[in-house]
N, C-alpha and C positions, 0 to 999 in steps of 0.2 A: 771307846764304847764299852766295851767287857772289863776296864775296870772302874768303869763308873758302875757296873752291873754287879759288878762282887762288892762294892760299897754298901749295896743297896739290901745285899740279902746275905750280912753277916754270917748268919747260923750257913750258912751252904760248907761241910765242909771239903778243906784242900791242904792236899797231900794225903799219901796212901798212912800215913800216922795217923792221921786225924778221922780220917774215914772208918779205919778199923777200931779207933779208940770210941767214935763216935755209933758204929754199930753194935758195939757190945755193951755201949750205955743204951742203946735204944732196947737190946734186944730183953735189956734185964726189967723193963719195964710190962712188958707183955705179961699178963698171968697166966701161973701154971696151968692152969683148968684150959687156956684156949689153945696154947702149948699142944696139949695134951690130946683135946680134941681136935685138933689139925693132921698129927700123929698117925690117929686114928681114923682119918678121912680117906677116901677112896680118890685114888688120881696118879697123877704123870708125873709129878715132881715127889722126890727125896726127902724125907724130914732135914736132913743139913743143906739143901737148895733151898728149901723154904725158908726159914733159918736164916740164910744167908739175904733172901728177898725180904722179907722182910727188916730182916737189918738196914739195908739201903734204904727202904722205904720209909724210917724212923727219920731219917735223917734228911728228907729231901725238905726245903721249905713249902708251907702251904701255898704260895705263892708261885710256886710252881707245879705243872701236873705230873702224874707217873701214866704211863700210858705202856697198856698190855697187848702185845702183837700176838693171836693166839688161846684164847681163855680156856676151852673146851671145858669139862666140866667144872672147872670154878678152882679147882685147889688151890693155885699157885697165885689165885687173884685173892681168895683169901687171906693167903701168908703175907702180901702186901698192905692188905688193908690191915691188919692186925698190927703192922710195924706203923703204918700210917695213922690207924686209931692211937695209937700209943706216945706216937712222934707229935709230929707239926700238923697233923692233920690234911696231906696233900689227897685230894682228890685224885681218883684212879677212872680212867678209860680203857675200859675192858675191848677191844676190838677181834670181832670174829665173827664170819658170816653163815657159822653153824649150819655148813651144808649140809647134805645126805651124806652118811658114809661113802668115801669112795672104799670099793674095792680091794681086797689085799692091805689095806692101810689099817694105821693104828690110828683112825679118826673113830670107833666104837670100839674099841677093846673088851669092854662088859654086856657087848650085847643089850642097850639099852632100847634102842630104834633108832626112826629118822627123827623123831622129834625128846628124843629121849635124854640127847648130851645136855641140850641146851634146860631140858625142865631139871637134871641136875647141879645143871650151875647156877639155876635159881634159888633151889633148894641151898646149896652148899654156902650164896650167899646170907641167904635168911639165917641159917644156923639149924635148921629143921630134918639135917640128911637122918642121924642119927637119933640113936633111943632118947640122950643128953641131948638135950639142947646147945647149941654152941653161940658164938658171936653172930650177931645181926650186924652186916657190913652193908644193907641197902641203901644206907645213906653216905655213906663213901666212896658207892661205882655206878659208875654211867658203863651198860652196855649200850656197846653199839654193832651194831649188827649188817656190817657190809663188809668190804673185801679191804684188805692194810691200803694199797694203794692210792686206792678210792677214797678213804677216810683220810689219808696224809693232804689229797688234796683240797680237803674244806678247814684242814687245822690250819690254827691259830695261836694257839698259847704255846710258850715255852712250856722244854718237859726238863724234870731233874731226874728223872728215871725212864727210859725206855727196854723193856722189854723185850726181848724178841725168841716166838718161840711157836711158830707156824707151821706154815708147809717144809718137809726136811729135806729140801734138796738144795744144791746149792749156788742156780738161779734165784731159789727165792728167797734165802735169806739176804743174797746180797741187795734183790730189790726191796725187801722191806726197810733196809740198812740204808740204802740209796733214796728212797723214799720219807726217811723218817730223821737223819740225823740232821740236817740244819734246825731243827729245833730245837737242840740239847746246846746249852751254853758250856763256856768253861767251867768245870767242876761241877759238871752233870754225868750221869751212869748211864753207861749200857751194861744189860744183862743181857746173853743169849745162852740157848739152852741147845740139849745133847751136841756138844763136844767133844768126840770122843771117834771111835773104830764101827760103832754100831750103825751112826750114820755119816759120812767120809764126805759127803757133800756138805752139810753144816760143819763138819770140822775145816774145811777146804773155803768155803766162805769166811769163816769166826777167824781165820790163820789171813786170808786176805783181810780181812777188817785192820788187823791188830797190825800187818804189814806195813798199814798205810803210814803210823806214825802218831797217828793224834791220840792216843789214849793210851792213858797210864795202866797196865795191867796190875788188877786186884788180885790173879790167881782164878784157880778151878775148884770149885765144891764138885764134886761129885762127878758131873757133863754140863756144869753153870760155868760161863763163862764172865766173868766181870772185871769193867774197867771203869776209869774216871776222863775225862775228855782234861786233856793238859790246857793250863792256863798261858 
């Protein structure tokens, strides 16, 4: 079955050579001016995690989706659609049910409101945050707006890219993980995000994940974690 399915979608690439040879072809396509303006975006992910999303996302086929566990205000959904504009064109599913702040949590860092993440991840796709205008990505993401679990169970289409970058504990990233990877074929990506000492439950999940066997590790940008699913 899976290799009639790498028959099918040449461009998918395989082997961590070809992946990296193939994200730093995608990433040199992006223009400097969105680069720049991404840079200069307000949000949760690193200019070299985006960078890095981006690059994956150049490279996935259009015939597969990328689907974002997580959006909160838009950055890192951007950084995807910009390797995605530039690449094969894969459409992106932005997924997060943009609660009220909880408490103590880095779900409003800038003090926006309850309805204030999600009116900047509109903004941030439009390209309208800032003085510049930036990339208009609205025609590259479907938000969808309810809970990871919940949306795994109405999917359908294979992903070449998922995402994961939610709730930081590490029940939950293993259910989003649990919930979302039979849809990723051989020589499809996972991303997850902060990796690291800051939050010791996604690191203790993303170290379970990688334990299991199936994925080729890419390395760590920054608390990005990325891998390719073995053929």
């Amino acid at each position: 079955m899976w290799e009639d399915l790498a028959a099918s979608v040449p461009r998918m690439a395989r082997g961590p050579a070809r992946v990296f040879t193939g994200m730093r072809d995608a990433m040199k396509k992006i223009p400097r001016w969105m680069t720049d303006w991404l840079d200069n975006t307000q949000g949760l992910v690193e200019p070299e995690e985006g960078r890095r999303l981006a690059g994956l996302a150049g490279i996935v086929p259009k015939e597969r989706a990328i689907v974002e566990i997580g959006s909160h205000t838009g950055l890192s959904t951007c950084w995807l659609a910009a390797g995605s504009r530039y690449g094969y064109g894969a459409h992106i599913t932005a997924v997060d049910p943009w609660p009220p702040p909880r408490e103590g949590s880095q779900d409003d860092p800038w003090n926006l409101g309850p309805d204030g993440v999600i009116e900047r991840f509109q903004s941030n796709l439009a390209g309208t945050t800032q003085d510049t205008i930036g990339g208009d990505f609205r025609d590259l993401v479907t938000p969808l707006r309810m809970d990871s679990h919940g949306a795994s169970k109405i999917w359908l289409n294979e992903i070449g890219l998922l995402f994961i970058d939610a709730i930081h504990e590490e029940w939950a990233v293993l259910q989003d993980y649990g919930s979302w990877e039979r849809f990723i074929p051989p020589g499809g990506f996972l991303a997850m995000h902060d990796y690291g000492e800051t939050y010791p439950g996604c690191k203790r999940a993303i170290d379970t994940i990688e334990a299991l066997g199936d994925w080729n590790p890419l390395g760590i940008t920054g608390s990005l974690w990325t891998g390719e699913r073995k053929w």
